[in-house]
C-alpha positions in Angstrom: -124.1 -71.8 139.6 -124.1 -72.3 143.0 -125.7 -76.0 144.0 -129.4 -76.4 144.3 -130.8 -78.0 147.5 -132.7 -81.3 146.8 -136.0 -80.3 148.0 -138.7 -77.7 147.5 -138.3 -74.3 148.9 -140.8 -72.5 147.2 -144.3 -73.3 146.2 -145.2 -73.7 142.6 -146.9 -70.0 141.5 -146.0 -68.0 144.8 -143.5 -65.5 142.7 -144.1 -64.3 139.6 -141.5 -64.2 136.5 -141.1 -60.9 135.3 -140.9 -62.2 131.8 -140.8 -65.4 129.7 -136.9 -65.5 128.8 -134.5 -65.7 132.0 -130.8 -65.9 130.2 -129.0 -63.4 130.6 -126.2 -63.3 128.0 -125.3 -66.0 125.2 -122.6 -68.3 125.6 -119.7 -66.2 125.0 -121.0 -62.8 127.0 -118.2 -62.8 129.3 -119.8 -59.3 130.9 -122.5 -62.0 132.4 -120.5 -64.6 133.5 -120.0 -65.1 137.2 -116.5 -65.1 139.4 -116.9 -68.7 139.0 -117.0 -69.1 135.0 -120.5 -69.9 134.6 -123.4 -67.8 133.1 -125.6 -65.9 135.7 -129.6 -67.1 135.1 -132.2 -64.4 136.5 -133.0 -65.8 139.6 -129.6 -67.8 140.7 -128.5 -67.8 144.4 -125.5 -65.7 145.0 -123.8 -66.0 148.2 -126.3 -67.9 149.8 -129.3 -65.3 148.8 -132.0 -65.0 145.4 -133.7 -62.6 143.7 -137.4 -63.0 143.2 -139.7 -61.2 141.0 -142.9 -60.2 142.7 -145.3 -58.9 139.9 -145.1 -58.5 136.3 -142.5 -56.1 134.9 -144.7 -52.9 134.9 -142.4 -50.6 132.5 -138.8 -49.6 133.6 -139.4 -51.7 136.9 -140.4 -55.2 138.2 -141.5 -55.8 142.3 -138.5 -58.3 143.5 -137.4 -59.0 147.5 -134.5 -62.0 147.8 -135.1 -65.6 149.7 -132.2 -67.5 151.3 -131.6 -71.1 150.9 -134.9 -72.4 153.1 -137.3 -69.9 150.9 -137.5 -67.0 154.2 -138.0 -63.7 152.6 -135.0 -61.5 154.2 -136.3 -58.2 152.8 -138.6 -56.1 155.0 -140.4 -55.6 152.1 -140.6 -55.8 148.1 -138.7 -52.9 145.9 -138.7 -51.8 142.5 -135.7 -53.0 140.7 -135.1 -51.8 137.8 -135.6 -54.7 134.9 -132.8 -54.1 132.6 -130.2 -54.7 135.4 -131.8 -58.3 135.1 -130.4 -59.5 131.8 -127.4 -57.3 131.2 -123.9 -57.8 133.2 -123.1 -59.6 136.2 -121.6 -56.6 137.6 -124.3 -54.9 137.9 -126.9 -57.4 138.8 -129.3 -56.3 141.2 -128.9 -58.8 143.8 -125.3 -60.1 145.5 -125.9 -61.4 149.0 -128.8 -59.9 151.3 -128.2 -56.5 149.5 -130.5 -55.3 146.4 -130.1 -52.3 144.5 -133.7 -51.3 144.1 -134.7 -47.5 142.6 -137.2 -44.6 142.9 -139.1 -42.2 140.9 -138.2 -38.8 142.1 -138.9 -35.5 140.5 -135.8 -33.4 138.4 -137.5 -29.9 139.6 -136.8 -28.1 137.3 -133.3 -28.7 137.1 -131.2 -26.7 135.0 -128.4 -28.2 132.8 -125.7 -26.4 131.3 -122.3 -27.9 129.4 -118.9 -28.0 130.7 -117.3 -25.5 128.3 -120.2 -23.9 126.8 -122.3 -22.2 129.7 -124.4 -20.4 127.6 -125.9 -23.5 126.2 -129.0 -24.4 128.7 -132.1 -26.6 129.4 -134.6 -27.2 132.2 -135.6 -30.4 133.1 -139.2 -31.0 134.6 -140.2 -34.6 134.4 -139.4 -37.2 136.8 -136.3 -39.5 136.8 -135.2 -42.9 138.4 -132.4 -42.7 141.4 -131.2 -45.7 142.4 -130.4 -47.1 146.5 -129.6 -50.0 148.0 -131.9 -51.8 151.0 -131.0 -55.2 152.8 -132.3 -57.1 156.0 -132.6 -54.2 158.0 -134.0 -52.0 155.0 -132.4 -49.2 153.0 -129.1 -48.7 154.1 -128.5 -46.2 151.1 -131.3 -43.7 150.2 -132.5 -44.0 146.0 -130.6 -40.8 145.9 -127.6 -42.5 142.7 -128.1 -41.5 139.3 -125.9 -41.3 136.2 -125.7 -37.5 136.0 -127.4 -35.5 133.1 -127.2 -37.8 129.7 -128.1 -37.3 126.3 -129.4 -38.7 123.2 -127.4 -38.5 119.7 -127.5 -35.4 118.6 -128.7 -33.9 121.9 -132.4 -34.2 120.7 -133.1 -35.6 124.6 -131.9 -34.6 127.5 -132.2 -37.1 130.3 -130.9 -38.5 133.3 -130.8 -41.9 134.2 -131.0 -44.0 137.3 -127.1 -45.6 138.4 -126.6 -49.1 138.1 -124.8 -50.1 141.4 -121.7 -52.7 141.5 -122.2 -54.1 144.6 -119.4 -56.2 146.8 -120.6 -57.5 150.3 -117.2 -59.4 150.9 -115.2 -56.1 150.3 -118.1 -53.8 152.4 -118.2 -51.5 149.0 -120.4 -50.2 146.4 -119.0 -48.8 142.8 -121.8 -46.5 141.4 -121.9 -43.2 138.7 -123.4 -40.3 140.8 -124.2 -37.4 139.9 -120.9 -35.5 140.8 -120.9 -32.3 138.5 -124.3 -31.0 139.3 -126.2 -29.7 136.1 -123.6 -29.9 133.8 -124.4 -32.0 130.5 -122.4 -35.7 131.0 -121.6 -34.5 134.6 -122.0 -38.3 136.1 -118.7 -39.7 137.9 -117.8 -43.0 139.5 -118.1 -42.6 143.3 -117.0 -45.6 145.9 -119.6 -46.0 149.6 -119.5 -48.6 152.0 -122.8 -50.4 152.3 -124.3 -47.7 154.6 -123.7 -45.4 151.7 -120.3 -43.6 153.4 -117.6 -42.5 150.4 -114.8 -44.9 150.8 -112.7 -43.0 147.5 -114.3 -39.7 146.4 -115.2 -38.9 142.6 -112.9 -36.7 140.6 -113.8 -35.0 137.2 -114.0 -37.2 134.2 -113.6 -34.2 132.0 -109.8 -34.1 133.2 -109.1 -37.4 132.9 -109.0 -38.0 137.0 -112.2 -40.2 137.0 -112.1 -43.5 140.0 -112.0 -47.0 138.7 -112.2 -50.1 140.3 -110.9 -53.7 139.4 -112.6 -56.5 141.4 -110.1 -59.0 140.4 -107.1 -57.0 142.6 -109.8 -55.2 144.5 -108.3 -51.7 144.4 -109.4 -48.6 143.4 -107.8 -46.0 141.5 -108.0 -42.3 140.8 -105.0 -39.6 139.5 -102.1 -42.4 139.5 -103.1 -43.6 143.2 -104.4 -46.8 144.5 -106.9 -47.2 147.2 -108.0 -50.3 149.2 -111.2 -51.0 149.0 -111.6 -49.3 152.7 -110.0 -46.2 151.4 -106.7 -46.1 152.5 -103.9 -45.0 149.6 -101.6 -48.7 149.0 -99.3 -46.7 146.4 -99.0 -43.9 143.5 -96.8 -43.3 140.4 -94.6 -41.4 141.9 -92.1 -39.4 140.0 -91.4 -42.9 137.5 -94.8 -42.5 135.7 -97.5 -40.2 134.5 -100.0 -42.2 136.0 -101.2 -45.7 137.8 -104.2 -48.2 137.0 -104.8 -51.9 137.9 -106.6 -54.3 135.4 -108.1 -57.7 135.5 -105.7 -58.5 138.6 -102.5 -56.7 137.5 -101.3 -53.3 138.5 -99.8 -51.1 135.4 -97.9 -47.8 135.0 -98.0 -45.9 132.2 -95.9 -42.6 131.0 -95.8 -40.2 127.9 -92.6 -39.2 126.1 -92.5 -35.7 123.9 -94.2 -35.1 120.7 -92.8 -36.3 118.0 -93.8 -34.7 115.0 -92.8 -37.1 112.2 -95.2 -39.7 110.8 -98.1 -37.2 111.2 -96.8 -36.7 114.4 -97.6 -38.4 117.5 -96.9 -38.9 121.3 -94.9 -41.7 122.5 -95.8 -43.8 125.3 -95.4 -46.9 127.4 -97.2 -49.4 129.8 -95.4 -51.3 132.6 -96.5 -53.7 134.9 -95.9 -53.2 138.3 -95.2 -53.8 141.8 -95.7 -52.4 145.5 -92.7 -51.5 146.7 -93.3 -49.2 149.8 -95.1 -46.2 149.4 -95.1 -46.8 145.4 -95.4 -48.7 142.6 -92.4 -49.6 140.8 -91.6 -51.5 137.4 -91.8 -54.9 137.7 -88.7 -55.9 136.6 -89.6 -59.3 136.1 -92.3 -59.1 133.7 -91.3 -55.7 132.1 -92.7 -53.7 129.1 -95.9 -55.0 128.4 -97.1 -52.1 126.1 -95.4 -49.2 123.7 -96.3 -46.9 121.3 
């Protein structure tokens, strides 16, 4: 955790805890653990900034703006956060910096939902739904416009969409977020990549083909289709003709490729992972640390 001044910043009773319980994650929840090995607590500064709850938790949301290191509020005003983001992963914490992801009930209209190989299979939405933006010092740089796409329950008794939870990283000037990429189609949702005034830095592609964007924050790259992007967008490397595709993971960049099908043993597909390394225009096996993965 970052280090607490020695003095009082905020009067006792000025913001009120959404709740009673303020972990987030046990011991050995790595998904919660800050960049710098410790467990986030609701309410930690990161960066420099805090998030504080305003009012009780009223449902899905809780009232929160964020206070620097003197107790100033930075926000123009208080948002709606939404109160599960609170106690699940550091990832998707609310709060990094001056920037909160904060989200808004909006109407679905109607909107009619079909499956991606099974048109004739239909539903019509009409309730309301949460979308999710982002606001800072100067207010909402990205409009609550971010959901997950069209989601269902098991068994497809619900049909529902659900508000994005945003991956925000003010040193990198980038956003990771689900949108809504396919349009009404059933599990349509795709990882998109903005700036912080919501402009796409590395487009979505369709997760039904396999060609869906990823992003590791250790390397800070993202990747799509056996390409890797910087986080400003611009292509650092592909596969090439030496792989069938290209990802990066916790820090280290990997090819992997398929062989032919091999029916014996109840028949199967061979295949390998490499690391890698930039060389040029493409990644190439790293010779040095070699086959890290076959089968």
């Amino acid at each position: 955790m970052e280090p607490c001044p020695n003095r009082e910043i905020v009067k006792p009773n000025k913001y009120i805890a959404a709740y009673t319980n303020t972990s987030i994650g046990g011991i050995d929840d790595k998904a919660s653990a800050k960049p710098t090995g410790d467990l986030l607590q609701v309410h930690d500064f990161i960066d420099g900034y805090a998030l504080v709850t305003t009012a009780k938790a009223d449902g899905f949301t809780v009232s929160a703006t964020i206070i620097d290191k003197a107790g100033k509020e930075v926000l123009p005003q208080a948002y709606p956060v939404a109160l599960a983001l609170l106690t699940g992963s550091y990832s998707t914490y609310p709060q990094k910096g001056a920037y909160l992801s904060f989200v808004k009930s909006v109407p679905d209209n109607n909107y009619k939902v079909v499956k991606y190989d099974d048109k004739s299979w239909q539903t019509v939405l009409t309730g309301t739904h949460y979308a999710t933006g982002l606001a800072t010092t100067s207010g909402i740089v990205i409009p609550a416009a971010y959901t997950r796409g069209v989601l269902a329950s098991p068994g497809e008794a619900q049909i529902f969409i659900n508000a994005a939870a945003f991956q925000i990283y003010p040193k990198e000037n980038l956003v990771v977020t689900e949108m809504d990429y396919m349009k009404g189609i059933l599990y349509g949702g795709a990882y998109t990549s903005l700036d912080l005034k919501g402009n796409t830095v590395v487009a979505p592609g369709n997760q039904f083909e396999g060609k869906g964007l990823n992003y590791d924050p250790d390397s800070k790259l993202l990747f799509k289709e056996g390409t890797l992007y910087n986080t400003a967008g611009k292509v650092l490397g592909s596969a090439g003709d030496m792989a069938d595709g290209l990802y990066a993971h916790n820090g280290v960049i990997f090819t992997f490729g398929y062989g032919t099908y091999i029916q014996a043993d109840g028949g199967y597909t061979p295949h390998h992972h490499l690391c890698a390394e930039q060389q040029g225009s493409k990644a190439q096996p790293d010779t040095k640390n070699g086959l890290v993965y076959e089968g």
